[in-house]
N, C-alpha and C positions, 0 to 999 in steps of 0.2 A: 576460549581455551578451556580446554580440559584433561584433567591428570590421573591416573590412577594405575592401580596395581594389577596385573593380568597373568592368569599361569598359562603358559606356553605352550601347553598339549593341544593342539586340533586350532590353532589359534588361525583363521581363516585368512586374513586379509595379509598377513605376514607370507604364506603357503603361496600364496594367489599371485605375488609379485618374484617371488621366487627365493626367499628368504630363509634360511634354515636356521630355524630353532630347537632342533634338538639338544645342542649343548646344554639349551639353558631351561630350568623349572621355572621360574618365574620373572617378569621385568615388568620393566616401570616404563608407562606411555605418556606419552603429552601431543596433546590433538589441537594445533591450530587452527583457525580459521582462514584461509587466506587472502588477501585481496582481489587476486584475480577470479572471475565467473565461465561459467561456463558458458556458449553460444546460446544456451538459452535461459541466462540472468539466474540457474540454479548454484549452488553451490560448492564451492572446491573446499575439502581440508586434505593435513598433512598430518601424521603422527607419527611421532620420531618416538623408535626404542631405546630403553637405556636397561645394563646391569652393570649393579654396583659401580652408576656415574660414568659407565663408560657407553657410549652412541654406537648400538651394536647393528640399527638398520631404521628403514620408515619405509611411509606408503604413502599415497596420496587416497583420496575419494574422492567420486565425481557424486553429487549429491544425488536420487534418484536413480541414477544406474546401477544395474546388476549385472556380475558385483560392485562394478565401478571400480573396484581399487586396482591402482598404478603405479609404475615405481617411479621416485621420487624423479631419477633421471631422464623418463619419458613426457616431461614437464614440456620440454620444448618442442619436442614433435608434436603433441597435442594442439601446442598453437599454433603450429604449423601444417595440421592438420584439420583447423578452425573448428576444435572441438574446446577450445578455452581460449577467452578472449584476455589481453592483454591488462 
């Protein structure tokens, strides 16, 4: 897991899923790791945005892939798409 603070202009991974951050100048991320792998034993995380405590969006990443990032809700197509293994 990982936390930290990000200013929200050009902020790529957030853009990439379809997440509009203009409202906000700054938020606070936290980057899970998750249990499930990818079809090929690579790695999945999740980082979930917050401002001022409030859960304003996330993304996922597929480890290696470019970009790889996915929105949190395409979770399940993915394994349904045997591109993350259960």
């Amino acid at each position: 897991m990982s936390e930290g603070t990000q200013d929200t202009k050009n902020y790529l991974p957030a853009s990439n899923v379809g997440i509009d951050l203009k409202p906000y100048k700054e938020m606070y991320i936290t980057t899970y790791l998750l249990k499930e792998t990818q079809n090929t034993g690579k790695k999945i995380y999740a980082s979930i945005y917050q401002v001022n405590g409030d859960i304003i969006g996330g993304n996922g990443h597929l480890e290696t892939w470019e970009p790889g990032d996915f929105s949190l809700k395409d979770k399940k197509r993915l394994i349904n798409d045997g591109k993350i293994n259960k």
